[in-house]
N, C-alpha and C positions, 0 to 999 in steps of 0.2 A: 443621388438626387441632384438634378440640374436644378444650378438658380440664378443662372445669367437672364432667363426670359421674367423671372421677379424681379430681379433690382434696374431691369431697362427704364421703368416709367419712373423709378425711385432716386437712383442714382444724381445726385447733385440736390436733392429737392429736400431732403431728407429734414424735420426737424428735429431736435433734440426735445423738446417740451412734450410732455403724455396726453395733450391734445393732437396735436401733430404726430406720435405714433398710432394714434386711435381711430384715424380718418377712416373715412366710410370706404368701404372697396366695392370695388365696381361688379363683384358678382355678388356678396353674403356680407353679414353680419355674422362676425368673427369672436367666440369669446376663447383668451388665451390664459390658459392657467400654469403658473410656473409653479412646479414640486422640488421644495429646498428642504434640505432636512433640519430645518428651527419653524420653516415658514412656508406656507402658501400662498400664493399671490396672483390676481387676476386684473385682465381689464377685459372689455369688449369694445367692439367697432362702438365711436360716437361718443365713448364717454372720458374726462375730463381723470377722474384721479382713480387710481388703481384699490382695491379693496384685497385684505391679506387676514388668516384664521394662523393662528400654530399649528407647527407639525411633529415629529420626530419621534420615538420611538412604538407608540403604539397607532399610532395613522394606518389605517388600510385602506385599501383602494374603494372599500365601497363605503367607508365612513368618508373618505377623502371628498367623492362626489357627492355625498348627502350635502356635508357641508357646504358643497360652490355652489351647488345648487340653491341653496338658501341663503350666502353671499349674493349670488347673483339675484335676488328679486329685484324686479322692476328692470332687467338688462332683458334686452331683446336680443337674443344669437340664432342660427342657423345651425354654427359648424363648432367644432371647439377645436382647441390645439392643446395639449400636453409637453411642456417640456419637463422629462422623469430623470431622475437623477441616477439613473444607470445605465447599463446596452440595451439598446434595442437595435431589432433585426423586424425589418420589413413591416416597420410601423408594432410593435409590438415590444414588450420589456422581454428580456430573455434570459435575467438574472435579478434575484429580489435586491431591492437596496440596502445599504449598510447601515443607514442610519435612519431608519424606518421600519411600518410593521412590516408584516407579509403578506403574500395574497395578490403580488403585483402581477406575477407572471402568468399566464392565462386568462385575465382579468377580461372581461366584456365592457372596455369605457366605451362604447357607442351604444350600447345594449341600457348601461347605466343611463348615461347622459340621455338616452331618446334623440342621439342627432349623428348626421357622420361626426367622425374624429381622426386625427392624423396626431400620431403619438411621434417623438421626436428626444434624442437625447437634451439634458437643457443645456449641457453647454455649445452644444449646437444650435441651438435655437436659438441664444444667444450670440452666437458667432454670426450665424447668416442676418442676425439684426444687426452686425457689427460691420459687414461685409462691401468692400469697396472697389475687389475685382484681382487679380493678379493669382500670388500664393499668400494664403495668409493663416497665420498662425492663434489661435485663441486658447488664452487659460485663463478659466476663472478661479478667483480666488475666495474660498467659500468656505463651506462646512469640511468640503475634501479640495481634490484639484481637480477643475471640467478641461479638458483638451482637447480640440477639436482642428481640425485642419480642411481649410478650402482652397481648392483647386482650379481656377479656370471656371469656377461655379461649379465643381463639383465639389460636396461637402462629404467628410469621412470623419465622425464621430470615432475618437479612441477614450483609451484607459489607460493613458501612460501614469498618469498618478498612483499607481498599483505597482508600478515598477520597482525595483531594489536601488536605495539611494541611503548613504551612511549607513547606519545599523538596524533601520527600518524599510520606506516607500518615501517615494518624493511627498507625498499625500499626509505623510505621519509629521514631516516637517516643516510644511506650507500648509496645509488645511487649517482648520480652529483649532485642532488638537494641540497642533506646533505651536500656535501662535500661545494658546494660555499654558502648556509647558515652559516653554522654553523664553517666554516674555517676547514682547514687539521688535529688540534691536536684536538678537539673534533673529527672530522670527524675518524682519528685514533682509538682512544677509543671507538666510536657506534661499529667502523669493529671490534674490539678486543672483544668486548661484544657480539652483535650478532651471531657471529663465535664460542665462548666458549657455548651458549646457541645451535643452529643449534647443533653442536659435542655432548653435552653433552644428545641433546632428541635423536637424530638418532644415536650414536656410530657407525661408521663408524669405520674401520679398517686404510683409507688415506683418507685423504681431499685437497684437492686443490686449490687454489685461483686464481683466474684468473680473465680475465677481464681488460679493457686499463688501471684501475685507478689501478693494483695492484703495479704499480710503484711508491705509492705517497704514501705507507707504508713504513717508515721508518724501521719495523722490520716486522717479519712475524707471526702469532697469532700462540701459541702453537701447540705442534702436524698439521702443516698443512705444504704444501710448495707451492711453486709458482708453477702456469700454464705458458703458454706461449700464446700469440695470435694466433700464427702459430699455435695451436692446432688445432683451429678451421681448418682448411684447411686440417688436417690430419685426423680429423674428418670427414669432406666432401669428400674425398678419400675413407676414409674406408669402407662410407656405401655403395660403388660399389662394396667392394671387394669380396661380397656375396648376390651372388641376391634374398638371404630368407633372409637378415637381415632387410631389408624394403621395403616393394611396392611402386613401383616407379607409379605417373603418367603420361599413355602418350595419345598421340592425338588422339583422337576421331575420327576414321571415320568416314564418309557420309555412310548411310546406304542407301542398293539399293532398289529403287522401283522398 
């Protein structure tokens, strides 16, 4: 996914307040639903504060949309964006999530939703809302670890938090799990290790931390800075802003006999 011809009109302009991620686009009314595994979280093009439902292990996909859908009353959208908390390949989830139900992978959101839809990793989603041009590195820090890396405006959503790190995954020692095992000051120390190891294999030009738990960093791990939540939202905006930066899915017609 190219997203140099998104951030052209963006870039320098950007505000950080969720009025200012919210602005209206110049083609559609955009509604962006982030999938966290504690939380659900939405806004749409035009409005002011973001509205959020729990999630986590019995969520399915089409209880998931019942719900925005009735979150969302009174929001006017077009299009939606999805950022899913696992892989996806060519707008689609390709493995169920780990800390949610099931039911992700084949799942019809355009079919549910009644509108197109462009499905997107979130920590991707988040990254290209983060995104300020060069190589840049993104991990959010969350329920697990989101990774993501952009390139020249090209974004490659991975899974390195899955990898083998001490006697588990960097994921088992940085995610919520690490942080309420092992307490905040080691839980500090794994993100300050993993983060200097992550920089040091892929050399990244910026790096970013993100993610809900980046507030319970006392400092910030060298060469990186903080992301924001509302990334994510400006992320799900963006990827409307060009309709070659990702295919969207939409509703299946009835094919005529």
């Amino acid at each position: 996914m190219n997203a140099k011809s998104l951030l052209a009109a963006e870039r320098g302009t950007v505000r950080q307040d969720r009025a200012g991620v919210a602005k209206k686009s110049s083609v559609k009314n955009v509604l962006v639903v982030d999938v966290g595994g504690t939380s659900v979280k939405i806004l749409a093009t035009g409005q002011n504060e973001r509205r959020s439902l729990p999630s986590g292990p019995t969520l399915t996909p089409k209880r998931m949309v019942s719900e925005v859908k009735k979150l969302a009353a009174g929001w006017m959208y077009d299009v939606a964006s999805i950022g899913y908390p696992g892989p996806v390949l060519r707008g689609r989830p390709v493995a169920e999530p780990h800390n949610l139900g099931r039911g992700w992978v084949g799942f019809d959101f355009a079919a549910a939703f009644g509108r197109p839809v462009k499905v997107v990793n979130d920590a991707a989603m988040q990254a290209l809302g983060s995104y300020k041009g060069g190589k840049m590195l993104f991990l959010g820090l969350g329920t697990g670890l989101g990774t993501t890396m952009i390139v020249e405006g090209i974004i490659e959503p991975m899974e390195l938090g899955h990898l083998p790190y001490k006697k588990a995954t960097y994921e088992d020692y940085v995610g919520k799990a690490g942080l309420e095992r092992h307490g905040k000051k080691k839980w500090r120390r794994h993100v300050a290790d993993v983060v200097a190891r992550l920089i040091a294999a892929l050399e990244p030009d910026d790096t970013v931390i993100g993610g809900g738990n980046v507030v319970k960093l006392d400092a910030l791990p060298p060469h990186t800075r903080a992301g924001d939540n509302a990334n994510a939202f400006r992320g799900g905006f963006r990827m409307w802003d060009d309709e070659n930066a990702l295919p969207a899915s939409r509703t299946r017609s009835k094919q005529k006999t």
